[in-house]
N, C-alpha and C positions, 0 to 999 in steps of 0.2 A: 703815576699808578700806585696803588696802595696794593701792598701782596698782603693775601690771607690764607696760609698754611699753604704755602708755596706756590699761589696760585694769586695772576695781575690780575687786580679789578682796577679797568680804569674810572678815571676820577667824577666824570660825568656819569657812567650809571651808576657807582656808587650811589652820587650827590642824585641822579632819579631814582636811585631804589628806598632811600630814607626818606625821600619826598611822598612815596609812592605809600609807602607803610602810613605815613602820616593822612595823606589823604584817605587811605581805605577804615583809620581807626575813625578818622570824623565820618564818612560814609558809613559806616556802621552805627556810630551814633545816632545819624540822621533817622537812619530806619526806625530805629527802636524809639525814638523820639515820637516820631511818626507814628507808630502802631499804638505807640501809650495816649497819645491824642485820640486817636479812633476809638479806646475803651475807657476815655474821659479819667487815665491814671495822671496823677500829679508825680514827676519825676523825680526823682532823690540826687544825690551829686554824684556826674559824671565817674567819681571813684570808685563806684560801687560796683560799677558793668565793665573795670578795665580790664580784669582776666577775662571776660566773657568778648572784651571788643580787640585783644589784642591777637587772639587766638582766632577769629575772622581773620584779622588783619596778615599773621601768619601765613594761614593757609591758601589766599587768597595770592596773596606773593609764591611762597613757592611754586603754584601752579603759574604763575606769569614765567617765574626762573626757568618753568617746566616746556613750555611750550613757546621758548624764547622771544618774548616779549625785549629784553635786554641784547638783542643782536645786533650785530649792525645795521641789516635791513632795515629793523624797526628801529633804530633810531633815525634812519634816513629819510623812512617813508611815513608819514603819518596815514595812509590807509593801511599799509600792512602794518602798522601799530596798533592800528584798531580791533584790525578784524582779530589779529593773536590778545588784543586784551578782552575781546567778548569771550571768546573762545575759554580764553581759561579761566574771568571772570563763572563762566557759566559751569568748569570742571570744578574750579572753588565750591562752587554752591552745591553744588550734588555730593561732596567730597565734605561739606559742611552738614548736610544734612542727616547725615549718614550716624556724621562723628556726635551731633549733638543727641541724638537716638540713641547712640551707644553710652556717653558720657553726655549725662544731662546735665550735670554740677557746671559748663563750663558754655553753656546752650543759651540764646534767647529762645526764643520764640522762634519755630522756625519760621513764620510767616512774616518776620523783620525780614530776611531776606529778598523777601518783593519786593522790597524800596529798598535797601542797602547795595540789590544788586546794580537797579539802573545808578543811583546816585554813584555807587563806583565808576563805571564805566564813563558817564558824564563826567565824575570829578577826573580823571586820568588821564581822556582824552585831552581836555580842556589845559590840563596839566602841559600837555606836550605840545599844544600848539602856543603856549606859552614860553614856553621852552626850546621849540624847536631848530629856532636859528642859533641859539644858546650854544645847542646839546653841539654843533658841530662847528662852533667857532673857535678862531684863535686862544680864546680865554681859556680854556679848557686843554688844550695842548702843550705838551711839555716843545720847550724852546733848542731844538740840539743842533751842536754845529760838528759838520763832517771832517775830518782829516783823512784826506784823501780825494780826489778825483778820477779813478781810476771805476773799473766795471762795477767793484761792488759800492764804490759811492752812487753810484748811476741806480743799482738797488734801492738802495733806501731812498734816493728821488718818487724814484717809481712807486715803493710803499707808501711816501709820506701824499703821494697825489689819491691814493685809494679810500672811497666812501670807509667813516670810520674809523681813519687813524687818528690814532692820539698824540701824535706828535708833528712837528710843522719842523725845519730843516730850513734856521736863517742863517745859516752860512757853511761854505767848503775852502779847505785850505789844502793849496794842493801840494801834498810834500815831495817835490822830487821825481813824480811816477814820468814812464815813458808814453805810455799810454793814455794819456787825458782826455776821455771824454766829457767833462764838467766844463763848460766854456767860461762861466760864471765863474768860478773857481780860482779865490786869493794868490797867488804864488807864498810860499811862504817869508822866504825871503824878502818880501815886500812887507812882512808885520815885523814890527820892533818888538812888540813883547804880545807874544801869542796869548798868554794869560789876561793881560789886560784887552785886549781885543775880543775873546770868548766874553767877559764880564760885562764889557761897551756893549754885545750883542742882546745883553740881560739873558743867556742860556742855561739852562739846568742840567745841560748833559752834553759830553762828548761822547762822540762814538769814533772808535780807531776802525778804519776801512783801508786799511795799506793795503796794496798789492801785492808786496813782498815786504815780509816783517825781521826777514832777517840781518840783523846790522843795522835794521832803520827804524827802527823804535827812538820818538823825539824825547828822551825820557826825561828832561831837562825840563821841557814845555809840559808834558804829563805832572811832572811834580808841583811843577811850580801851577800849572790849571789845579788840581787837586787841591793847593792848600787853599784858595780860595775856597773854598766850600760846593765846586760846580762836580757834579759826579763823572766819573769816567769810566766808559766801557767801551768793552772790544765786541764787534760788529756781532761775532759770533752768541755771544750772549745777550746783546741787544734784540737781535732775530727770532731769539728764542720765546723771549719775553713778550714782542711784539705778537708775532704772528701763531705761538704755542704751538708749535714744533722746531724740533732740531734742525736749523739748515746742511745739509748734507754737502749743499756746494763753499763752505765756510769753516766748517767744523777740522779738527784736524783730531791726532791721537790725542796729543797732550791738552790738547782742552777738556777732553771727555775726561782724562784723567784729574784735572788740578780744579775743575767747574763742580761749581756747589750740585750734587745730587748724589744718585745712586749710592743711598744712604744703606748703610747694615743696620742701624738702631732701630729696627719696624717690627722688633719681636710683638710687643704690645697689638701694633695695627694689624700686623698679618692674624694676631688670634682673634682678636675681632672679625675681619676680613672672612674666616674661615667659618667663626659661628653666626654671620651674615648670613655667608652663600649656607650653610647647611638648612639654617630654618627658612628661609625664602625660596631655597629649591624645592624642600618640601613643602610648602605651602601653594608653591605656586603650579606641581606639580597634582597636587592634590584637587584646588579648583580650577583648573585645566582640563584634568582628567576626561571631562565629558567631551569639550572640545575636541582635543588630539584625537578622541575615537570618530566621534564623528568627521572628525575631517579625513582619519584615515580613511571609511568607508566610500564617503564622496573618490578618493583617491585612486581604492581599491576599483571604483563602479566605472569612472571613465577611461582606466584604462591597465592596459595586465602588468602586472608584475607586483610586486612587495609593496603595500604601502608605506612600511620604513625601510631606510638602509644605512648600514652602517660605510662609514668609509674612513679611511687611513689620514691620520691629520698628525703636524709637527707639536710637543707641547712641552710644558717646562726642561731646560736644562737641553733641549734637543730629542725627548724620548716619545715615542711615537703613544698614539693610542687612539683607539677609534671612536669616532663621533657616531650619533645614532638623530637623524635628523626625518620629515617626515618628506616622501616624494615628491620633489615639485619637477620632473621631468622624464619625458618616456625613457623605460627600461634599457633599451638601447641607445642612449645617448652619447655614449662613448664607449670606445672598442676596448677589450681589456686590458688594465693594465698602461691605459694612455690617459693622462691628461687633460683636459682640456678649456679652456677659461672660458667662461661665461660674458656671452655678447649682449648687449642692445637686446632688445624685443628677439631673443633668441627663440630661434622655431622651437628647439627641442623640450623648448617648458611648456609643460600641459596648459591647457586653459582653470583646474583648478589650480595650478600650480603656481600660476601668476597672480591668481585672488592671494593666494597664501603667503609670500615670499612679500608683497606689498603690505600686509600687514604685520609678517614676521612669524604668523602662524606655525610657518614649518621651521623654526626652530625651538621653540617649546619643547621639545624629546630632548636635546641639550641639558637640560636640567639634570638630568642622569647624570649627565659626565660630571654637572657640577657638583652634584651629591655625593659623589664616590672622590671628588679630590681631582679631577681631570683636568677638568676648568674650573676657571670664576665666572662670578658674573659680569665684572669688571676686568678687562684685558686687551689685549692684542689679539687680532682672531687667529684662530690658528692656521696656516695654512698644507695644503698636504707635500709628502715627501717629495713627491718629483718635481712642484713649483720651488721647492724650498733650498734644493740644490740647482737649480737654474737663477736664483737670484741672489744667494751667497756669494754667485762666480760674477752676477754684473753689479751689484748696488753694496758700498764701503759700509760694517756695521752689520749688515743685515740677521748675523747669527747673535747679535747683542739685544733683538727683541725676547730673544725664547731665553732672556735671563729672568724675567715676570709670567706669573701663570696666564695661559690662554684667556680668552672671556669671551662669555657670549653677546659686550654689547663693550666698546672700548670708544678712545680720545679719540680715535680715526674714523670710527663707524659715524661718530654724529658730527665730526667735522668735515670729511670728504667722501663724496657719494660713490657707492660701488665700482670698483675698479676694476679694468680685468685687462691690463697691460704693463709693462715694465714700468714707462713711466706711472702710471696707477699706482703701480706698489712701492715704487719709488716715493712717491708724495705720501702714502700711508704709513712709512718705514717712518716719518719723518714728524709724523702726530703718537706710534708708538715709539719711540727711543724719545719723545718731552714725556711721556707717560711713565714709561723707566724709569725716567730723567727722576721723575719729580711726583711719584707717587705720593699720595697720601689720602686717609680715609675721604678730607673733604672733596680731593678731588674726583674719586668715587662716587661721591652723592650728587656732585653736581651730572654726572654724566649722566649715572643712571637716572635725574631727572628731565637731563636734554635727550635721551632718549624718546621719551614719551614725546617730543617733539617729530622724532623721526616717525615714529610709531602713525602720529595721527596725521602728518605729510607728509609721507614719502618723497624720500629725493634721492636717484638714481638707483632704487630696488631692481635687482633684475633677477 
């Protein structure tokens, strides 16, 4: 995996996303090629159009970034590869059209895009069926051998078997444990020299999965593997990297303490951060405007009560303050002063309030809080008082989210779909503390681009 500003890209979308750039600057080519044929122009050298072709190329990728094209899925599936590269193929093109009407200096033609869009698609597709036994073989996975046989070696078995990992798991060595469920699993005792045995296996990485670490740390084998040049790490931090959340059944105090993150140095980021959320809340607050009214009215028509409402939410440092969100559920939904999590195709949400909640609509008034310093737009959601003292008491960490400001769209919102039970928020506690972990502006942009992923498919809105 290659990390960029604190965040793993593994090695194979990397190696398709540079592929991917390449193919959409010659697809861009082609088009303008093509159009200058149809008006009998004789073409100059390709150098002349590369601000003009690489800025396609651009744009055209971040909308793939956007509506995850680079997921697992689609690296799995070559139909749901397709259908997300038309999809953002065709958001590129409208998102191009737009930009070259504004900034012409950096514009062909817009009618190159008629041909640049299919030859995209076709170049990309064809890309990945070329690719596609590639993208999920051996070659491309990091080589790690386990130390341990115990439940959480039995873990990373289980991870390394899942569509889309990036790692394959040629060998376990089992130090000692009482417990051994790895049947396959070396005794240690049986290797002479653990370091030359990891190197025999050609591995790039240990991962330590003991059971119990205290007293049993092989430091001897750890040292002597290290100087070879094979990396080493402890489960806990492997987990993290893999799957981008904090494992909570892994983690301890002192890792949280002595583990690369929860940096103080973010003076710079957090003012950016800040004059982010202020001019994009008001911008977005401003061409919204029309919307939120008319959805209020729809709101107001089908049925009584306030079309907005405010309500009591947890937010930085633990201090309360109130969200202003628009109705997506009858006035009576809950008795005063109670609680109450949000189900499945719950009766108690209106019929516009389901249209709205699947698009995201009703949180748009959000924006307020972002404007005033409440939230960000990037975060951990906030959740209200009386869940927030219910899960302090069951789930280890939980009051360590509310050390990052709220947001209205965060690592958990686009990685696990609507939750509304312990374990829910148990798994969501676990995408915001890598968030904590490990903020930073890029990781920011990327969310708020996989956002627009959730935005145009919903997955588990309720």
């Amino acid at each position: 995996m290659i990390r960029l500003f604190k965040h793993y890209v593994p090695n194979a979308v990397l190696l398709l996303g540079m592929l991917d750039i390449l193919l959409l600057i010659g697809a861009g080519e082609l088009g303008w090629l093509l159009r200058a044929h149809q008006l009998g122009m004789v073409p100059l050298s390709m150098a002349t159009r590369l601000p003009q072709l690489l800025c396609f190329a651009f744009t055209i990728e971040v909308a793939m970034i956007a509506v995850g094209v680079y997921g697992a899925d689609a690296l799995q599936s070559l139909r749901y590869a397709t259908a997300r590269l038309i999809v953002a193929i065709s958001l590129g093109v409208i998102v191009l059209s737009v930009l070259y009407f504004a900034v012409p200096q950096i514009s062909f033609w817009r009618s190159n895009l008629v041909y640049a869009m299919p030859a995209s698609v076709i170049l990309l597709v064809l890309l990945r069926i070329l690719l596609g036994k590639a993208l999920g073989s051996q070659a491309f996975k990091r080589r790690i051998v386990v130390l341990g046989a115990g439940a959480r070696a039995a873990r990373l078995k289980a991870l390394a078997k899942m569509p889309g990992a990036g790692f394959a798991v040629v060998g376990y060595v089992a130090m000692s444990e009482t417990n051994r469920v790895i049947p396959e699993a070396i005794a240690r005792d049986a290797i002479y020299n653990l370091a030359d045995h990891v190197v025999l296996l050609n591995a790039s990485e240990v991962v330590l999965a003991l059971e119990e670490r205290r007293n049993a740390l092989p430091l001897k084998d750890l040292l002597r593997i290290k100087t070879t040049g094979v990396h080493v790490n402890e489960i806990s931090t492997f987990l993290e990297r893999e799957t981008g959340r904090v494992d909570l059944d892994s983690v301890n105090p002192s890792w949280l303490i002595f583990s690369d993150g929860f940096s103080s140095g973010r003076i710079v980021s957090s003012m950016f951060k800040r004059v982010f959320d202020i001019t994009a809340s008001l911008a977005l607050l401003l061409l919204t405007l029309p919307l939120i009214l008319a959805t209020a009215i729809l709101v107001k028509l089908e049925s009584r009560g306030p079309a907005f409402y405010r309500q009591r939410r947890v937010g930085l440092y633990g201090q309360g303050f109130d969200v202003i969100k628009l109705r997506s559920m009858r006035q009576d939904a809950e008795l005063p002063g109670q609680a109450v999590w949000a189900e499945k195709n719950d009766p108690r949400i209106t019929r516009v309030g389901r249209i709205i909640r699947k698009c995201r609509i009703d949180e748009l008034p959000q924006c307020w809080s972002v404007l005033k310093g409440e939230m960000s737009f990037v975060g951990p959601r906030p959740e209200r008082p009386q869940f927030v003292e219910d899960l302090e008491q069951k789930l280890p960490y939980y009051a360590e989210r509310h050390m990052v400001k709220p947001g209205i769209t965060g690592w958990a919102q686009i990685n696990y779909p609507y939750g509304a039970s312990i374990e829910d928020s148990r798994q969501k506690l676990e995408y915001d503390l890598f968030y904590a972990k490990n903020y930073s502006p890029f990781l920011d942009v990327l969310i708020l681009l996989q956002t627009l992923r959730v935005v145009l498919f919903p997955e588990g809105a309720r």
